[in-house]
MOPAC internal coordinates of N, CA, C and O (Angstrom, degrees):
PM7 1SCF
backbone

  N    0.0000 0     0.00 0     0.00 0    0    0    0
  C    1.4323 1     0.00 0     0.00 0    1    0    0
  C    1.5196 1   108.07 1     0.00 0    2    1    0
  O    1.2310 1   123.14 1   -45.73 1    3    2    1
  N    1.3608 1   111.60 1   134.27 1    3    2    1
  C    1.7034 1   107.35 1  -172.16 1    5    3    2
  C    1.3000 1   106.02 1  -102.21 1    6    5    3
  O    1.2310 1   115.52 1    -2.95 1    7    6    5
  N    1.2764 1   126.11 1   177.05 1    7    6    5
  C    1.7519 1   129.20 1  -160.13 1    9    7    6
  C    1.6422 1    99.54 1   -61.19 1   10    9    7
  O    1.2310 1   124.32 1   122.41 1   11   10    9
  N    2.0774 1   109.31 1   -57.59 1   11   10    9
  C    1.1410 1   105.82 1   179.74 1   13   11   10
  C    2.1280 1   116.37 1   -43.62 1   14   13   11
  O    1.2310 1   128.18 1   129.64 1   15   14   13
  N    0.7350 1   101.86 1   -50.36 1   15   14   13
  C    1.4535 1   118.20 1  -171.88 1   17   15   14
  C    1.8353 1    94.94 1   -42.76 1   18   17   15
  O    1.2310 1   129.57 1   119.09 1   19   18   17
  N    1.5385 1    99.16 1   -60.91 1   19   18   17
  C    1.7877 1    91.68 1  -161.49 1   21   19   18
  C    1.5360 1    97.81 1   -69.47 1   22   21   19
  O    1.2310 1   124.24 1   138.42 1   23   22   21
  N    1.4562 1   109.46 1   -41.58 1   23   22   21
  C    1.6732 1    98.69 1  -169.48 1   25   23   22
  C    1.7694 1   108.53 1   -48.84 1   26   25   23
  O    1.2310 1   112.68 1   158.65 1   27   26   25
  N    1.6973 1   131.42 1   -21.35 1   27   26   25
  C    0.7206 1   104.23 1  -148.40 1   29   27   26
  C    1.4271 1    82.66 1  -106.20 1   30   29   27
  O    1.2310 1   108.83 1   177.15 1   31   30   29
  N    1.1225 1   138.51 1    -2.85 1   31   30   29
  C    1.5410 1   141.12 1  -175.55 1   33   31   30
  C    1.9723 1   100.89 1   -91.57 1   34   33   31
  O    1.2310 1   119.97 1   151.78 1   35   34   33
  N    1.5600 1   117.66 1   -28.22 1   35   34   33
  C    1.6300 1    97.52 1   155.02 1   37   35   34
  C    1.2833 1   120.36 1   -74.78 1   38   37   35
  O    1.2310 1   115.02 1   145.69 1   39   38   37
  N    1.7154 1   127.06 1   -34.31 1   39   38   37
  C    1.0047 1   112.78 1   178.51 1   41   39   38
  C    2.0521 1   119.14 1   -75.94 1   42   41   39
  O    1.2310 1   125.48 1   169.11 1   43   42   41
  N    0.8282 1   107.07 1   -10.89 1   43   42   41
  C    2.0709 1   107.74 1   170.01 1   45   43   42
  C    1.6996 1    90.01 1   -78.86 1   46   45   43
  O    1.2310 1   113.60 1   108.27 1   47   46   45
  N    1.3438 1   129.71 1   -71.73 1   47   46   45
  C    1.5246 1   126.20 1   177.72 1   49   47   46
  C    1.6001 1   107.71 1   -37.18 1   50   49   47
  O    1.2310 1   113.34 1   131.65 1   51   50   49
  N    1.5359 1   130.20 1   -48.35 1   51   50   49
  C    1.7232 1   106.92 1   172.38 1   53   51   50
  C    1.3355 1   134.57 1   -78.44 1   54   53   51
  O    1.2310 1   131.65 1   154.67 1   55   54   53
  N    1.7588 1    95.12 1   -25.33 1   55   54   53
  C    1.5573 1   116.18 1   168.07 1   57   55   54
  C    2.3129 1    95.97 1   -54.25 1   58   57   55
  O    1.2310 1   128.72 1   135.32 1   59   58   57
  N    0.7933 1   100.81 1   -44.68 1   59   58   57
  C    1.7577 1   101.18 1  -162.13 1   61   59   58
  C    1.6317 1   100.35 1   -81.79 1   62   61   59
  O    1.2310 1   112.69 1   147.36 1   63   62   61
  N    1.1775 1   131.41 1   -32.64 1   63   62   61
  C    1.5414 1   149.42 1  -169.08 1   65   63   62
  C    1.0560 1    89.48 1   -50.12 1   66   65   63
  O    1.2310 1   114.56 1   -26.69 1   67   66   65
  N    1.9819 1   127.92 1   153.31 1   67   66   65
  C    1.2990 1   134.53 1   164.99 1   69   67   66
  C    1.4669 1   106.93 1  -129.99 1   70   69   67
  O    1.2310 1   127.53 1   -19.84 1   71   70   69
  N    0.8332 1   103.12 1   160.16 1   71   70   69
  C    1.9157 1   105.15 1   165.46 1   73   71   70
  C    1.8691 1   102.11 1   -95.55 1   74   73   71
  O    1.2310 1   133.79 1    -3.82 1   75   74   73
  N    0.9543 1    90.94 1   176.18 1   75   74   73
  C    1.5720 1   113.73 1  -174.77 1   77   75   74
  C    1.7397 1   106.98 1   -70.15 1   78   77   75
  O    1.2310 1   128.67 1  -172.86 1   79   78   77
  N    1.1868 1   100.90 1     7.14 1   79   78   77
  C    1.6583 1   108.01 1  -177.87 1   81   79   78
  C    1.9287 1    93.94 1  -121.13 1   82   81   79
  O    1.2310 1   135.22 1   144.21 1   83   82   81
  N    0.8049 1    88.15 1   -35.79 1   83   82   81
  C    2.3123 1    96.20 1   167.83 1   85   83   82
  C    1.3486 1    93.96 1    94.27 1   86   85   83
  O    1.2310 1   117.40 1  -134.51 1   87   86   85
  N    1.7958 1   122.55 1    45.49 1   87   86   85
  C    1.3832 1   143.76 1   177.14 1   89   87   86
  C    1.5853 1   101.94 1   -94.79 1   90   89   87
  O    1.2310 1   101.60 1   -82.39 1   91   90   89
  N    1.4598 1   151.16 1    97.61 1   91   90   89
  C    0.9523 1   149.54 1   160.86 1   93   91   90
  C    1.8686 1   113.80 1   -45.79 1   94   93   91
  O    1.2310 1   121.81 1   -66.43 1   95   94   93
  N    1.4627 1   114.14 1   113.57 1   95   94   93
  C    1.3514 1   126.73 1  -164.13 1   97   95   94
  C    1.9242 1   107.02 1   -71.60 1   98   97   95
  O    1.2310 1   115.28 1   -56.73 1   99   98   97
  N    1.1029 1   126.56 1   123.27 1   99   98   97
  C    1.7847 1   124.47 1  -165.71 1  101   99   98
  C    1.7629 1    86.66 1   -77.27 1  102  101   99
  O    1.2310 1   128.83 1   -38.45 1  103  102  101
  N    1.3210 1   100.59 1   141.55 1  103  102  101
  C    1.4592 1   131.68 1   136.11 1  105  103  102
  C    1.0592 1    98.63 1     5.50 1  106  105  103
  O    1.2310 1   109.05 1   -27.49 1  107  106  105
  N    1.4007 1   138.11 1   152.51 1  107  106  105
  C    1.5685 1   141.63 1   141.35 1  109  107  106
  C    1.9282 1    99.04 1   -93.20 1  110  109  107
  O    1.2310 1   132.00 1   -55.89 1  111  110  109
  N    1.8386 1    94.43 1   124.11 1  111  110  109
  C    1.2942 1    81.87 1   162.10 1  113  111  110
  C    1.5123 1   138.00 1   -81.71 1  114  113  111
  O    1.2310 1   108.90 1    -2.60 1  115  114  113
  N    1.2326 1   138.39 1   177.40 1  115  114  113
  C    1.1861 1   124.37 1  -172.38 1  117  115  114
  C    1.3554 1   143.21 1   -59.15 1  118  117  115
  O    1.2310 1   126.87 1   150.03 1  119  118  117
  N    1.5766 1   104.39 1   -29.97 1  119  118  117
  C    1.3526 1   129.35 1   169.16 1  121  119  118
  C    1.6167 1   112.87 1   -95.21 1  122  121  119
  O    1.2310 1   116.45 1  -165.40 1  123  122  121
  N    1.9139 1   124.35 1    14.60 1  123  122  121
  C    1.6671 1   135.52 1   177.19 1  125  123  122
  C    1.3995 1    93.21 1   -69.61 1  126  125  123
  O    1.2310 1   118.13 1   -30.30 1  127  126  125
  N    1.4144 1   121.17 1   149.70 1  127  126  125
  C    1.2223 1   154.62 1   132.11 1  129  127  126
  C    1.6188 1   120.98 1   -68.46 1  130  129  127
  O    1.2310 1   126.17 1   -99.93 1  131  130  129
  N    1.5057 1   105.75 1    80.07 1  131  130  129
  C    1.5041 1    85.00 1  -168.03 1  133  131  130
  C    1.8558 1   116.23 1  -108.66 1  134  133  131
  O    1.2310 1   114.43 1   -29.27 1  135  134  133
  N    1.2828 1   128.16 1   150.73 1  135  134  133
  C    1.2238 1   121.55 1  -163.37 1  137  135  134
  C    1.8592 1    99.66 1   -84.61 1  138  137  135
  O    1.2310 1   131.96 1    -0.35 1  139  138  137
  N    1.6958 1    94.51 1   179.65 1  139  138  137
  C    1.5903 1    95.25 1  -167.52 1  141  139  138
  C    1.3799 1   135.43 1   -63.41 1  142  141  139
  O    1.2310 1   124.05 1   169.38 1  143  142  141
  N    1.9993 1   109.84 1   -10.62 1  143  142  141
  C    1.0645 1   124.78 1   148.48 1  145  143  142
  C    1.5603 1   123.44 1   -45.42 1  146  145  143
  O    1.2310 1   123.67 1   106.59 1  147  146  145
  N    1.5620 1   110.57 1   -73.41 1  147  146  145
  C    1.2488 1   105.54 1   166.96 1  149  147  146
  C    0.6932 1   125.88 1   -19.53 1  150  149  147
  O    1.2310 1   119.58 1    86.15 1  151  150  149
  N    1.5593 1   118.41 1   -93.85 1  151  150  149
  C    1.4308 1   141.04 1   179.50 1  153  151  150
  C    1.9203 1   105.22 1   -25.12 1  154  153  151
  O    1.2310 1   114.18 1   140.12 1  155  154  153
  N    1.0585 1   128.62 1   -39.88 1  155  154  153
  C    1.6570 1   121.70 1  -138.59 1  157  155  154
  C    2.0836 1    71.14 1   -96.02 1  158  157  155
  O    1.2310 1   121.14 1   138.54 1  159  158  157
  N    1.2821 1   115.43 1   -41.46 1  159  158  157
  C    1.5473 1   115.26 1  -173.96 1  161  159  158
  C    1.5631 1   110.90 1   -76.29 1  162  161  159
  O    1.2310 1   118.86 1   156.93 1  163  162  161
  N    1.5963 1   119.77 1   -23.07 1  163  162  161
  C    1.6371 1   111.94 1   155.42 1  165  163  162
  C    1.2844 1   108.39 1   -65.07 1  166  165  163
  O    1.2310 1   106.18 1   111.73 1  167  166  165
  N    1.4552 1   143.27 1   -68.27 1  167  166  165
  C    1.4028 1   133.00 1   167.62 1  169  167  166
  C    1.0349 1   140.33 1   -36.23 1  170  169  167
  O    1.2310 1   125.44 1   153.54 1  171  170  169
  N    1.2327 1   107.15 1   -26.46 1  171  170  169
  C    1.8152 1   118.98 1  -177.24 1  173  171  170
  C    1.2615 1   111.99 1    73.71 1  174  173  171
  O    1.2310 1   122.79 1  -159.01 1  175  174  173
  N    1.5990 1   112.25 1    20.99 1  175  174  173
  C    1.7464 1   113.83 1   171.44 1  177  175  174
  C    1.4082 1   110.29 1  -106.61 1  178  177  175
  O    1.2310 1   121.99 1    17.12 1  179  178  177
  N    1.2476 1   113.79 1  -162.88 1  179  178  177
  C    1.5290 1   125.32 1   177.50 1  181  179  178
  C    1.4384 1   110.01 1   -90.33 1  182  181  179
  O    1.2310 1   128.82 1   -24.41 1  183  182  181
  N    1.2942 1   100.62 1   155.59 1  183  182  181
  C    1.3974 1    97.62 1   169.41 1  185  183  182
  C    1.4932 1   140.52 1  -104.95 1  186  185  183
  O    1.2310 1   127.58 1  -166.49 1  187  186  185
  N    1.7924 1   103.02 1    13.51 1  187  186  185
  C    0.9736 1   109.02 1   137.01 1  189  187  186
  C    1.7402 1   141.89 1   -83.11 1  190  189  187
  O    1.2310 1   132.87 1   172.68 1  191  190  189
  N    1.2746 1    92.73 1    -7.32 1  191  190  189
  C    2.0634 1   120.06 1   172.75 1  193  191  190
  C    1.6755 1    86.04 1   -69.83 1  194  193  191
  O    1.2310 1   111.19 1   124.99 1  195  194  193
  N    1.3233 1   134.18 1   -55.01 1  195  194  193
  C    1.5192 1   135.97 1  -154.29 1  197  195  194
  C    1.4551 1    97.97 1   -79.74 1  198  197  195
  O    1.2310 1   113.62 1   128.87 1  199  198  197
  N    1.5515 1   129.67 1   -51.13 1  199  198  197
  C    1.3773 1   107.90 1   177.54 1  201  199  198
  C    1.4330 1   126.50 1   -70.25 1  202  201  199
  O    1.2310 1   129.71 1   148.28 1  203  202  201
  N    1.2141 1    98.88 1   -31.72 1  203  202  201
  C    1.8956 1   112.01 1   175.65 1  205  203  202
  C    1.5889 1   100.75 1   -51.27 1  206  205  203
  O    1.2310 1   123.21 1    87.96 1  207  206  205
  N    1.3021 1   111.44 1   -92.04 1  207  206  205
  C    1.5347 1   123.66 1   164.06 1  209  207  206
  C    1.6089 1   117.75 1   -12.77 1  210  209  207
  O    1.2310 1   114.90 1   135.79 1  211  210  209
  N    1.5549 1   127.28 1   -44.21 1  211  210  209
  C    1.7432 1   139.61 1   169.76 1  213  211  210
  C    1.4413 1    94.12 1   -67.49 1  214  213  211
  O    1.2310 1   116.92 1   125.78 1  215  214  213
  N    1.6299 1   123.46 1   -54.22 1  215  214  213
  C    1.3792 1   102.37 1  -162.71 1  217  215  214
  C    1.8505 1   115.47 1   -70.40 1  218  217  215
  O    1.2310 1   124.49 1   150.51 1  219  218  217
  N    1.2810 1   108.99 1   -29.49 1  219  218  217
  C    1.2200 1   125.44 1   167.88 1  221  219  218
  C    1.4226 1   131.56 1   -36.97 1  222  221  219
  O    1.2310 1   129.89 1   142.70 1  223  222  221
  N    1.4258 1    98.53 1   -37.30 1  223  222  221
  C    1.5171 1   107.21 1  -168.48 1  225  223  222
  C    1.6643 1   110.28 1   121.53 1  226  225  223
  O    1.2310 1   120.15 1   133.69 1  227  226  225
  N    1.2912 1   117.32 1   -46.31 1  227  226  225
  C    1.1900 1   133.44 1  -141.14 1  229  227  226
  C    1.2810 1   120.92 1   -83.08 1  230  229  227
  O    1.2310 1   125.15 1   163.27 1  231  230  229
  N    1.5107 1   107.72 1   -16.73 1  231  230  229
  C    1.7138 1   107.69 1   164.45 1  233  231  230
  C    1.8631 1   103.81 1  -119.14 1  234  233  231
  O    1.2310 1   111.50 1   -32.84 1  235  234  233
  N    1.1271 1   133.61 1   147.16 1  235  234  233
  C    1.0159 1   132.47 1   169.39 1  237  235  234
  C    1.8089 1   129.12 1   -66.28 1  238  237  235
  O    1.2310 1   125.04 1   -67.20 1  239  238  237
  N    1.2097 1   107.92 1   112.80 1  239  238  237
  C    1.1965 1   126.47 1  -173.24 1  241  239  238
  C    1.5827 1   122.33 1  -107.88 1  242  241  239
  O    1.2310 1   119.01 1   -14.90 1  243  242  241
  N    1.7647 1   119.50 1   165.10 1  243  242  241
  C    1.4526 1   103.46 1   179.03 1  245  243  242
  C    1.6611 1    86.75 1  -144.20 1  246  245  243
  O    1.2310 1   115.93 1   -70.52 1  247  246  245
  N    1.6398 1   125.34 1   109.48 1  247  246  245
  C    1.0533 1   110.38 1  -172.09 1  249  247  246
  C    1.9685 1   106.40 1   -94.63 1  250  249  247
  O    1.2310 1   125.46 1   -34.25 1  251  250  249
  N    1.5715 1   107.11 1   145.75 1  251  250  249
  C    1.2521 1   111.30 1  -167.79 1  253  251  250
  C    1.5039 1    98.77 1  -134.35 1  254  253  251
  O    1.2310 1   123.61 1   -81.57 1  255  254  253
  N    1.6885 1   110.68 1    98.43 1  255  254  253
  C    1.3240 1   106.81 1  -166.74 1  257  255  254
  C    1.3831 1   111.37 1    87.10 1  258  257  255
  O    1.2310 1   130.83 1    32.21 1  259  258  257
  N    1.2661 1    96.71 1  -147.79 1  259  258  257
  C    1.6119 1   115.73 1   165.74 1  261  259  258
  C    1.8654 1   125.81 1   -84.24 1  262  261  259
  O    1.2310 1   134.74 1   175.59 1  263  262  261
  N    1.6310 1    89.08 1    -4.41 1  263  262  261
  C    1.6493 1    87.44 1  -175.98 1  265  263  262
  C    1.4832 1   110.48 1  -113.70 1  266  265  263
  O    1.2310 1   126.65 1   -13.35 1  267  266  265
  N    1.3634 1   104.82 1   166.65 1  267  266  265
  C    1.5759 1   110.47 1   179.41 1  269  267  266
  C    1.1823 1   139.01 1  -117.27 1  270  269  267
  O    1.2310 1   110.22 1   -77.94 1  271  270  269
  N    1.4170 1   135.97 1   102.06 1  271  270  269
  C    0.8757 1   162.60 1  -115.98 1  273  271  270
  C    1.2017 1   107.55 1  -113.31 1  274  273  271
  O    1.2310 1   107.98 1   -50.32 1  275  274  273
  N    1.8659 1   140.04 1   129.68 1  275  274  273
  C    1.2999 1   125.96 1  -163.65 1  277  275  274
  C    1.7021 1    94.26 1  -139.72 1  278  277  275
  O    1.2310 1   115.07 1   -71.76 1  279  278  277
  N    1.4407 1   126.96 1   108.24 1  279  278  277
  C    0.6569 1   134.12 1   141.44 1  281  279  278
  C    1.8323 1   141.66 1   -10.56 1  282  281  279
  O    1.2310 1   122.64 1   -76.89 1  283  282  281
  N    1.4344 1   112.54 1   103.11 1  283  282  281
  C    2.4250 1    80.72 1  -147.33 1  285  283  282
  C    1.8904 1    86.45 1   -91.86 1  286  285  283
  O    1.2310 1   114.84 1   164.76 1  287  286  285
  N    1.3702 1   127.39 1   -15.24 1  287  286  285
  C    1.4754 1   112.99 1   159.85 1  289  287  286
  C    1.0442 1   119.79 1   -79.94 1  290  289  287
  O    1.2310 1   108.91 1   162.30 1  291  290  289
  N    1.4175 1   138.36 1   -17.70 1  291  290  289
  C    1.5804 1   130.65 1   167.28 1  293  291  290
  C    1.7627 1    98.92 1   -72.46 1  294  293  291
  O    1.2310 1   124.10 1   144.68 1  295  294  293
  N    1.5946 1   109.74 1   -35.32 1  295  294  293
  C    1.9388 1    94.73 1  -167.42 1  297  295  294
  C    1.7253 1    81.34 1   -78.47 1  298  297  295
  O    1.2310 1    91.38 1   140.93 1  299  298  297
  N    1.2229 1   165.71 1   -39.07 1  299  298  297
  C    1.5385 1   154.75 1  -155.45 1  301  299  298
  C    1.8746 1    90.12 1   -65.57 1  302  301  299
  O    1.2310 1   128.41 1   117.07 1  303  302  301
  N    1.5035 1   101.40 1   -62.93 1  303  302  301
  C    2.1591 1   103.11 1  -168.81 1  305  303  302
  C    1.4880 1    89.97 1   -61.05 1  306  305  303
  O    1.2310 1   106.99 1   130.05 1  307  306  305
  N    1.3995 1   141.83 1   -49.95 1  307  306  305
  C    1.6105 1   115.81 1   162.47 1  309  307  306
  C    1.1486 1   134.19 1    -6.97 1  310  309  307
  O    1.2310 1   134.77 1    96.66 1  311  310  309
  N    1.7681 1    89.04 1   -83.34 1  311  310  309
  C    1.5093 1   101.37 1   176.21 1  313  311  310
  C    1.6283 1   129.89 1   -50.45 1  314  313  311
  O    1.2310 1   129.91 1   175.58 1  315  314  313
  N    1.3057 1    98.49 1    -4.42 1  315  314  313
  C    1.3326 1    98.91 1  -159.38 1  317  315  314
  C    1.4586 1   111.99 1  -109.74 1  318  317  315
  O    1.2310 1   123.28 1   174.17 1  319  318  317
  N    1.7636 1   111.33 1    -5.83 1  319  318  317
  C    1.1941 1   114.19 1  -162.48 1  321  319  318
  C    1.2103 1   100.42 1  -121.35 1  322  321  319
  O    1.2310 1   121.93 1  -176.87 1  323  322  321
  N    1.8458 1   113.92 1     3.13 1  323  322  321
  C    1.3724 1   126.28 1  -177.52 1  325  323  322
  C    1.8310 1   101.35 1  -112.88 1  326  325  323
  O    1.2310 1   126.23 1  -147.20 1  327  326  325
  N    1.6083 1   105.63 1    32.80 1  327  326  325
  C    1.5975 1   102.20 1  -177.78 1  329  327  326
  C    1.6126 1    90.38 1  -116.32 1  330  329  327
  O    1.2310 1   134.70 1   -43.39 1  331  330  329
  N    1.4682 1    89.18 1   136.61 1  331  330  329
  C    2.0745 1   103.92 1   173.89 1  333  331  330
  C    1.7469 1   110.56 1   -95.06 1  334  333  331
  O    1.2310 1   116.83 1   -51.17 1  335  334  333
  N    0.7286 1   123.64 1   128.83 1  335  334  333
  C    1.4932 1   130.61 1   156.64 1  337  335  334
  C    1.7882 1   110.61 1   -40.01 1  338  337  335
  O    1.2310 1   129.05 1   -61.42 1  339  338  337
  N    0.8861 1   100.17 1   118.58 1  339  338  337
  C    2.1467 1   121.63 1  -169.77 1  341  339  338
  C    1.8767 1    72.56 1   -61.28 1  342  341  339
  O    1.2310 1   135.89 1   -50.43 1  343  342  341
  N    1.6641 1    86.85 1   129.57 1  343  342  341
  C    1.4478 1   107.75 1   166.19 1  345  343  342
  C    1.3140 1   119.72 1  -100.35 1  346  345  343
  O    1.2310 1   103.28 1   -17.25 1  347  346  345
  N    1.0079 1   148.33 1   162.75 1  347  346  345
  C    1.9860 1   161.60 1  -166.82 1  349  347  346
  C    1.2799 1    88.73 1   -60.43 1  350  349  347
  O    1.2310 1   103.30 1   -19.13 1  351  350  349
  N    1.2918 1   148.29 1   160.87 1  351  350  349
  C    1.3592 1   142.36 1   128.99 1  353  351  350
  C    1.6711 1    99.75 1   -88.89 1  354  353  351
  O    1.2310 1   114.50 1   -29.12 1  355  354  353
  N    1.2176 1   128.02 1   150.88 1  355  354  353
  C    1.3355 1   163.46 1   147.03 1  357  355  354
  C    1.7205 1   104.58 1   -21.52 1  358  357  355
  O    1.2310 1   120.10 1   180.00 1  359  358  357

């Protein structure tokens, strides 16, 4: 699966996603600030994986105050620099 491919399989999974009210959550635009909810529901991880991972170093963060702030074009060049080239199978 190539970067285009997954980016476009989180965005149909958030496009389809509901909240607990059955409100489908918008896109983050490119220049959003989005908090660790967001962020953990653009990835499709937890959001304790997103703060662990922020305090770490390891995902890009912008802290404001006490809160943490996720960049949704720094988490896209993430995603993108955390994709492997499909290996041979055996």
């Amino acid at each position: 699966m190539g970067i285009d491919s997954a980016i476009r399989t989180v965005q149909a999974f958030l496009s389809e996603a509901k909240d607990a009210r059955g409100i489908a959550p918008p896109l983050p635009d490119e220049d959003a600030l989005l908090d660790a909810g967001e962020a953990a529901a653009y990835l499709n991880l937890s959001v304790s994986w997103v703060y662990k991972a922020a305090e770490r170093g390891e995902l890009p963060c912008v802290r404001i105050g006490s809160a943490l702030r996720f960049d949704a074009a720094a988490l896209r060049e993430w995603v993108q620099s955390k994709a492997r080239k499909p290996t041979r199978l055996r």
